[in-house]
N, C-alpha and C positions, 0 to 999 in steps of 0.2 A: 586753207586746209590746216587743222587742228595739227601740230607739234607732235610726234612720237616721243613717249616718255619710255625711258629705258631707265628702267628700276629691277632689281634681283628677287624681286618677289611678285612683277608680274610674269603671267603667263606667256610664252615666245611657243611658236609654230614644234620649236622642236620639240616645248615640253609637250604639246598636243599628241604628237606623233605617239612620243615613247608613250605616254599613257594608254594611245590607243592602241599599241604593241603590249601592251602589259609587265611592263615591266620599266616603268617612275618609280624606283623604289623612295625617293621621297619628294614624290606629288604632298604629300602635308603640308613641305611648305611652300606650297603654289595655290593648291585647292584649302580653300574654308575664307578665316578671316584674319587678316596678318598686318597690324599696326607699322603704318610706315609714313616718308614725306616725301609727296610731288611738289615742286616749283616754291617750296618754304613752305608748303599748307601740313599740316600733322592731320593723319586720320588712316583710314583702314581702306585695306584692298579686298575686295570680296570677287568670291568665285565660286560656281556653284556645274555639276556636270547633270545637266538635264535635257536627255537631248531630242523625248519628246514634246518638250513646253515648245508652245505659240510664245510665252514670253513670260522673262522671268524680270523679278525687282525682289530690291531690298529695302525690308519694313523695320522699326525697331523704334527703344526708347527715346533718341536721337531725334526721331520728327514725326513724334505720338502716331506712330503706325500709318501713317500716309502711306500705302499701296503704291503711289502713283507717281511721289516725287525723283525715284530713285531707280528708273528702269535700267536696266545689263543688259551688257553688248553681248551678243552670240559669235565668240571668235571664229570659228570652223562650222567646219564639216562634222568633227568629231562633238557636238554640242556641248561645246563649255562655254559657261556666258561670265560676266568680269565686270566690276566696276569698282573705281576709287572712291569715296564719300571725305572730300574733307573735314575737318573738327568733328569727328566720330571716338569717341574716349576707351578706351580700358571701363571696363563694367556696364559697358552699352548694352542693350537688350537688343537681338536680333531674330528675325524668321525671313527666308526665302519665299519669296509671295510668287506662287505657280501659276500660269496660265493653262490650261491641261488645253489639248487639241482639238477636245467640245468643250470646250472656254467656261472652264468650271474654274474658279479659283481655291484653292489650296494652297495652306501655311504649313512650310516644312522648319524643323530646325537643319543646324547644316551639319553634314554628314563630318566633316572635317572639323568640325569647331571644338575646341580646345575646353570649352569651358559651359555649362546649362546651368539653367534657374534651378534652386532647390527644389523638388519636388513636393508637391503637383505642379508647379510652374514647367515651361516644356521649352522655352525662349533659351536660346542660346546667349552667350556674355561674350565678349571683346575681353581676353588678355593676353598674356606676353608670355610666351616660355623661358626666353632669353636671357631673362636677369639673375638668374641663379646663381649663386657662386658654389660649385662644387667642389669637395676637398677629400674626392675618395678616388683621386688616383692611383696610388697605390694599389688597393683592392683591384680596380679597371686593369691596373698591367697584369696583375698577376693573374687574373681572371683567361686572360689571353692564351695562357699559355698552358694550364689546368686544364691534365684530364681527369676529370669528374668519374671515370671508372672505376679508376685507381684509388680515391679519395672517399672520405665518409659524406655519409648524404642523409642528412638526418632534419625530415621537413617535420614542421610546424604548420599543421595549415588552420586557417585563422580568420575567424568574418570580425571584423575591426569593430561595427557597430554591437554586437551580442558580445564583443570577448570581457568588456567592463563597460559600463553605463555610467554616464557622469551625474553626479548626484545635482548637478543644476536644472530647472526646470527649462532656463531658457535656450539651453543647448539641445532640447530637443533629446537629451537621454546618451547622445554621441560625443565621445571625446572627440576630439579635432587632432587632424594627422600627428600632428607635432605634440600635443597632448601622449594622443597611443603610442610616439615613436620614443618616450622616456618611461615607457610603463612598459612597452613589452620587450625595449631593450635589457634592461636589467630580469624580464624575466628569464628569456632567452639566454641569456649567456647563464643564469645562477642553473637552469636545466643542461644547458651543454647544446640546444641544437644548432643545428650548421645554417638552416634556409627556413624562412616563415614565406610559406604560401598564401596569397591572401586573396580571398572570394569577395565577390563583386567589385571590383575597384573602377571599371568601365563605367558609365550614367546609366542608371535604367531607373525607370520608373516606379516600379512596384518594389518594396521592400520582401514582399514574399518570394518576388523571383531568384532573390538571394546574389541574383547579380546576374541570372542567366539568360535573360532576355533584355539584351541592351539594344539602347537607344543613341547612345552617344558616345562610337567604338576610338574616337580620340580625344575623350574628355575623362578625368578623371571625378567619380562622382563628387559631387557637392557638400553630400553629405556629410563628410569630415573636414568642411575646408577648400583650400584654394589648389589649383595645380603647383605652387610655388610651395605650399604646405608641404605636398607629396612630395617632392623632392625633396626636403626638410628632412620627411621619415626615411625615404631609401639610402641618402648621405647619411645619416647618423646608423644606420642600421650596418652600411660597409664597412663605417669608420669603431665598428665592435664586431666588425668578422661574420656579419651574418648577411647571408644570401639573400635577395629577394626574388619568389614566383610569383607571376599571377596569373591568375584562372583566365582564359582566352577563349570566346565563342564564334569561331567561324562555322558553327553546324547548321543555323537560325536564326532569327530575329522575331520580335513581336510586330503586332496588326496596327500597332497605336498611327493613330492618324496624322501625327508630327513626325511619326521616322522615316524608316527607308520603306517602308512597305508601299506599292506603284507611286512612288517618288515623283514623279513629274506625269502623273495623271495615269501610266500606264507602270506594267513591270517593268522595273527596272535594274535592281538589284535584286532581284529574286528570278526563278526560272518562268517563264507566261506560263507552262504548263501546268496546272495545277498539281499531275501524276509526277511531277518535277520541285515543284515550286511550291509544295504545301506536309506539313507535318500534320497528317488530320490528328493524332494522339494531342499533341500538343498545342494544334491550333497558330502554331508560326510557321513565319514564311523559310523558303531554303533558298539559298544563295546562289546562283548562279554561275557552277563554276567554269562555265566554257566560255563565258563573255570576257575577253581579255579588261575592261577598266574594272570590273568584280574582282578577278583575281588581283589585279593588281591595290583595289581599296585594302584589300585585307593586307594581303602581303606586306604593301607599304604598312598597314597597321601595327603588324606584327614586329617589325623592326623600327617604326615609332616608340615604340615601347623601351627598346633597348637604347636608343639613341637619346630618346630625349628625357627620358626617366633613368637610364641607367639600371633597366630592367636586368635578373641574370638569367631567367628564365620562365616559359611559360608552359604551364599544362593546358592542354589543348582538349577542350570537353568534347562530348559526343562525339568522338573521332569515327565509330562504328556506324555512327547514325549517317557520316558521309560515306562513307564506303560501300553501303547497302542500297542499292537505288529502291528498296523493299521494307527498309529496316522499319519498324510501326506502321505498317500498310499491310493493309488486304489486299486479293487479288480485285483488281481492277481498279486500287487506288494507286498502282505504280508503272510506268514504263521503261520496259528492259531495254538494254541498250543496243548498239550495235548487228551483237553476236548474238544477241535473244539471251544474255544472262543477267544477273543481278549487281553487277560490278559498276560504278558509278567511275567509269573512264576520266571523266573529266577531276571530281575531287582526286583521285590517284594522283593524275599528274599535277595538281596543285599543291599536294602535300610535298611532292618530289621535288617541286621549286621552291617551294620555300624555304624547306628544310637545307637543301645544297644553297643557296642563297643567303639564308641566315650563319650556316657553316663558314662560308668565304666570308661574307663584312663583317661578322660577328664570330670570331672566332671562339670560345667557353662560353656561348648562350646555352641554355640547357633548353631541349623541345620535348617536351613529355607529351607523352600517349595517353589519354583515358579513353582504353581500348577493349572492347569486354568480350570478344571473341577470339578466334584462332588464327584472325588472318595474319598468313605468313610475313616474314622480315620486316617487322611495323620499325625496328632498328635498325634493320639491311642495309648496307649501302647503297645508295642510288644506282651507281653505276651496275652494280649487280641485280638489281631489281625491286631493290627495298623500299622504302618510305622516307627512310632516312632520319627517323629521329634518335634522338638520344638513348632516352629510354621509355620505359612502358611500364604503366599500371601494371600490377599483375590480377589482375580482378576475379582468377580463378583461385589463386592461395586465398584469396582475401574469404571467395564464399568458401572455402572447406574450412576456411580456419575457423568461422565465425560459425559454420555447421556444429562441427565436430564440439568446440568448449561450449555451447549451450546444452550439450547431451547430461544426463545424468549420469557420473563417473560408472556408471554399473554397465551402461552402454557403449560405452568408451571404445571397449577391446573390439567391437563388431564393425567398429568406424573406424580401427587405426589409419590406415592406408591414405583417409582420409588427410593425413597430418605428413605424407610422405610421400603424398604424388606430384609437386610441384618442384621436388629435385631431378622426376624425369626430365622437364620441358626446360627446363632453369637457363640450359645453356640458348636454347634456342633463341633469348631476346637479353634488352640490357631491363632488369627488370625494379621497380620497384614497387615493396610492399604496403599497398596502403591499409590502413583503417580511418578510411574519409567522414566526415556529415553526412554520406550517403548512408553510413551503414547505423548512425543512429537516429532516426525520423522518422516519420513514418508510421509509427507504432513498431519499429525495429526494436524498441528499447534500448539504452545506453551500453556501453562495455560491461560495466560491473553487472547492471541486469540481465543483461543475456546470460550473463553465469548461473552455475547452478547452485543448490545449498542455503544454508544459513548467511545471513551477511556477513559475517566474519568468513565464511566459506567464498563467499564472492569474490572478497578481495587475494584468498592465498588464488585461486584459480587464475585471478585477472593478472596478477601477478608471473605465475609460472605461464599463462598463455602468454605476456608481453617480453618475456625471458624468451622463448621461443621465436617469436617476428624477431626481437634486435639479434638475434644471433644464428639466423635463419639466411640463406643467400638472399643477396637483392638491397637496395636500398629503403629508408624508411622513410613511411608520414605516418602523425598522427594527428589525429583531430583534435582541437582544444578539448580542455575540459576532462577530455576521459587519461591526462598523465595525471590526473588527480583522482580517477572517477567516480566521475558526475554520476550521479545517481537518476535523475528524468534524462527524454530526448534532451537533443538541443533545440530549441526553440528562439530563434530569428530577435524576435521582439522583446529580450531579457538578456541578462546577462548574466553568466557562466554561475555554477553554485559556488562563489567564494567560502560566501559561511562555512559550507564543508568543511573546511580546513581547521576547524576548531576541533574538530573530530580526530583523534589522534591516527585513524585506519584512514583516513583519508590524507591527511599530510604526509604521514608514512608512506601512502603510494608512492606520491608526489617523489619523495626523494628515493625510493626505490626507480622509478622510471630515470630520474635523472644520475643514478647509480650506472642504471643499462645504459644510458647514453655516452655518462665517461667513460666507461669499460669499451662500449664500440670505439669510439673516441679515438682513445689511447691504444688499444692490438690493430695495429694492419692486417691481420688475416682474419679480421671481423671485415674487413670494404677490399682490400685489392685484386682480390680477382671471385669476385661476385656473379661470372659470368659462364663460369667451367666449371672442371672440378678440381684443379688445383686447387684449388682450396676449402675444399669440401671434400668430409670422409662418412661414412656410416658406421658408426661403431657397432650402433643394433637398431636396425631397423622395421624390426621383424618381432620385438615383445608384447605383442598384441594382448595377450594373458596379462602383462602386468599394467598393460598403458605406458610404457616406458619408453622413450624416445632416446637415443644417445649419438653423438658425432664429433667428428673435432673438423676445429676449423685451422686451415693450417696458412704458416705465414710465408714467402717466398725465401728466406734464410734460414729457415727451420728453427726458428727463437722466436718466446712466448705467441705456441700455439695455447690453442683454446680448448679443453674437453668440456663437453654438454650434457649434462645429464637431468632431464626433466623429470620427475611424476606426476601424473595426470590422473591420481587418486589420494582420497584421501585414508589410503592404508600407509603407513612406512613400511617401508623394507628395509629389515635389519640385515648387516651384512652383505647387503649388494654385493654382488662379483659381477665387472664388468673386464674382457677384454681392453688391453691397450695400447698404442702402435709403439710407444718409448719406454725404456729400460732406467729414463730420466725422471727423476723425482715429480709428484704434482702438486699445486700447492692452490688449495683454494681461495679464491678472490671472489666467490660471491655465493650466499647463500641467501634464498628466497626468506626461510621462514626465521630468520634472526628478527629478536624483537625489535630492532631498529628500520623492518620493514614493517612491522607491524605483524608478525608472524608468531608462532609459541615459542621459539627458543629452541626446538630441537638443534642439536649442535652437529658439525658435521665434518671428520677430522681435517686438520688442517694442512699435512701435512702425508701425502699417500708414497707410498714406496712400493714399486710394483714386484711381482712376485715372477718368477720365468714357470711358467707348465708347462707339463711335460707333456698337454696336449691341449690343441688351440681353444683359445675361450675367447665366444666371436671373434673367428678366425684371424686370433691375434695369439702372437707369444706370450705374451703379459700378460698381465688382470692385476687390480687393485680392487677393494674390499672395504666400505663404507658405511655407514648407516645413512639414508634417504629417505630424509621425511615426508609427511603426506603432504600433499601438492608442492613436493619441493624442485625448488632448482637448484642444482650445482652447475657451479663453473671453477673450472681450474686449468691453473698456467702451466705450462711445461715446456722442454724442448727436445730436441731429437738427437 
């Protein structure tokens, strides 16, 4: 009888178990492919969860795709099958060779495998996470102990391959990790943001799908480079104070015949029902969140990420699309559940374990929401009833904002409210503001194009509308491209309009955005409590005749709060009188239309002294008294 080999990266009865309890939070490094030595021989342990196959082997570069030399043991009950291959290298080319249960064969890549061929190749690769030398401790400690509510959250979010294109032919148009991680480090800090988000970083196949249809949910794509690369980018990124997200798809998966779609001949990771297990809009599979090794591939995924990449956070796409057992379906392309409603039972309680799960091992991982509906406490506590994540898109400010500044200033006054109903609900979540890649595709048109006006009009507009988000409750993102704004969509297959910047309206944005960024920055009553109204006032909320927006944001010690004063025409108002809460000096710190933003110069006093009335002006004691130029912003310091 053959020797039991006891090695820490095969598979033991108990890891079977836990997995099939759901809850291996890191099966990763048990299931895929993991370089190791039996009895002095060097080679890889493979494992593969298939628990419909007649019988599974492994094919690859290693021994020219032979099917047959290299058949896996089936451990259990729970269908994991295992086997060691000696002299199997680092850069080996692999696929799981299926036997389906009507003896069809099928070549999957592996679900767990760390590393895939550049595309169009679909073969999974043999490497090592291990050798990394990490040197962003520091950031890790402090991370731990960071609450993120409290603090500025000013995202970047960012598709690596369109944000600059490298002028070699033979890189394929792609800088490589380490390449983009010295080009957007220095951009990043010269703007001031906190966190770059980055889209598609998981393998997927299709460049158009932008990253949302993956195929290989623990491999980091190819297309920039190695996984040792990507850690390259995230340690150099900590080691300059900048956060890293990344986009996270447990909503679906694509059809492609090498991934998870009926994986070992039947569903497997996906629901068998198709009123369950199919996005007809889309065309992808849904994930099957009641089968405990499902939940737990992802789950353990998700804190793969933070673990072995040193991820600090992930926005979680299509979260609505699991929530809705209905969400893109007709009647009789969905099945209600239970109780005969639309509530997708099972993703609830997967989001609840994650999110408490990632809370306890992972304590300052950020879990964001891209959540486009009203369902209640998507940042509730668990224990209460909630979802439990951090925070949450706010995708209802996002469309009135984008409504309302594409109006022609004349229509303005009919739409105010527009600009003022997202401080009703504000408190109800932990929220943050985006203007994503969603909102310019499409035939959306860009930031500056959705404006109205002359193109010198575009940009005072895009400007006092970006004055408004950074100083608005809620945390930020903005999409590349438009802190400079781009003038076409964004488009995938290019990269960002550099040239632009020759343009003197255009680089002026540029440092106007990255003006609004130090100003959040630097005032804590621009981020510390983002979630109430401590710190949020309405000065006038109600100037619908002028377009006028006014507020302060206030700081927990009552020193250098913020007054806000937008116009959202291009009239000035000479002499503005507005109400104010302090009898303390105001001192401006930012004016939209200075020529150093690219504005005309009107000038805007420096220094306000408020006046006592002897009766309230919005319903305040004070008032100061201004000139307010057309599409201007002001902002000014004060205290109480």
């Amino acid at each position: 009888m053959a020797k039991k080999v006891e090695n820490p990266l095969f598979l033991t009865e108990a890891d079977q178990y836990v997995f099939a309890q759901g809850s291996h939070y890191e099966i990763y490094d048990k299931l895929g492919a993991h370089k190791t030595n039996v009895f002095g021989d060097d080679g890889v342990y493979f494992a593969v969860w298939a628990p419909h196959a007649k019988a599974v082997s492994v094919a690859g570069s290693f021994n020219d795709w032979n099917v047959d030399e290299y058949p896996m043991e089936r451990l259990g009950e729970g269908g994991i099958y295992a086997r060691f291959i000696p002299g199997v290298k680092e850069n080996d080319m692999y696929k799981f060779v299926i036997t389906t249960a009507d003896d069809r064969i099928i070549y999957k890549a592996d679900p767990f495998g760390n590393m895939m061929e550049l595309r169009p190749g679909t073969a999974s690769l043999v490497t090592d996470l291990t050798r990394f030398k990490w040197t962003d401790d520091e950031w890790q400690n402090a991370k731990k102990t960071t609450d993120w509510q409290k603090q500025p959250v000013a995202i970047y979010e960012c598709h690596i391959g369109s944000w600059m294109r490298h002028p070699k032919p033979e890189a394929e148009g792609f800088y490589n990790y380490k390449e983009f991680a010295d080009r957007i480090v220095d951009y990043l800090k010269k703007l001031k943001y906190t966190h770059v988000e980055l889209m598609g970083i998981a393998e997927h196949p299709f460049d158009g799908s932008w990253g949302y249809q993956v195929t290989g949910y623990y491999a980091p794509t190819s297309r920039y480079g190695t996984p040792e690369d990507f850690m390259y980018l995230v340690n150099k990124l900590h080691k300059n104070g900048i956060g890293v997200i990344l986009d996270w798809v447990p909503a679906h998966f694509p059809r492609d015949e090498f991934g998870l779609a009926d994986f070992d001949g039947q569903p497997l990771y996906e629901h068998p029902d198709p009123r369950r297990g199919e996005h007809p809009d889309w065309g992808t599979k849904i994930f099957n969140y009641a089968k405990n090794e499902v939940r737990n591939f992802l789950i353990a995924n998700a804190m793969f990420w933070v673990k072995k990449f040193h991820i600090d956070g992930l926005r979680v796409d299509a979260v609505a699309s699991m929530l809705y057992l209905d969400y893109g379906k007709r009647d009789g392309e969905w099945l209600p559940n239970e109780y005969g409603n639309n509530k997708n039972l099972d993703a609830i309680e997967f989001f609840r374990h994650l999110n408490s799960q990632m809370r306890e091992r992972f304590p300052g991982t950020l879990m964001i929401a891209e959540e486009s509906t009203a369902w209640p406490m998507v940042t509730g506590d668990v224990k209460e009833g909630g979802l439990g994540f951090s925070m949450k898109w706010n995708m209802g400010w996002m469309h009135d904002f984008c409504e309302y500044m594409k109006l022609d200033p004349y229509f303005r006054k009919d739409n105010h409210y527009k600009m003022t109903f997202a401080m009703s609900y504000n408190s109800s979540e932990n929220y943050i503001l985006p203007l994503s890649h969603d909102e310019v595709v499409h035939l959306k048109c860009s930031m500056l194009n959705k404006m109205p006006g002359f193109f010198v009009d575009k940009f005072a507009n895009l400007r006092v509308g970006y004055t408004f988000m950074f100083t608005h409750c809620g945390k930020k993102l903005l999409f590349m491209g438009q802190e400079f704004g781009q003038e076409h969509e964004w488009n995938e297959a290019t990269e960002l309009e550099w040239g632009t910047l020759e343009d003197p309206l255009h680089s002026s944005m540029q440092n106007y955005v990255a003006k609004l960024l130090e100003i959040y920055r630097k005032y804590p009553c621009m981020y510390e409590n983002d979630n109430n109204w401590n710190g949020f006032e309405w000065m006038n909320a109600d100037d619908s005749q002028n377009s006028i927006y006014s507020f302060v944001r206030k700081s927990e010690n009552g020193k250098n709060n913020l007054l806000v004063v937008l116009n959202m025409t291009p009239m000035e108002r000479t002499d503005f009188k507005l109400g104010v809460p302090s009898s303390k000096k105001y001192k401006l710190i930012l004016n939209s239309d200075a020529t150093e933003f690219g504005g005309n110069g009107h000038e805007i006093k420096k220094d306000l002294t408020p006046v006592k009335e002897e009766y309230e002006v919005n319903g305040q004691k004070y008032s100061v008294t201004f000139d307010l130029p057309p599409y201007g912003a002001a902002i000014f310091s004060f205290n109480y």
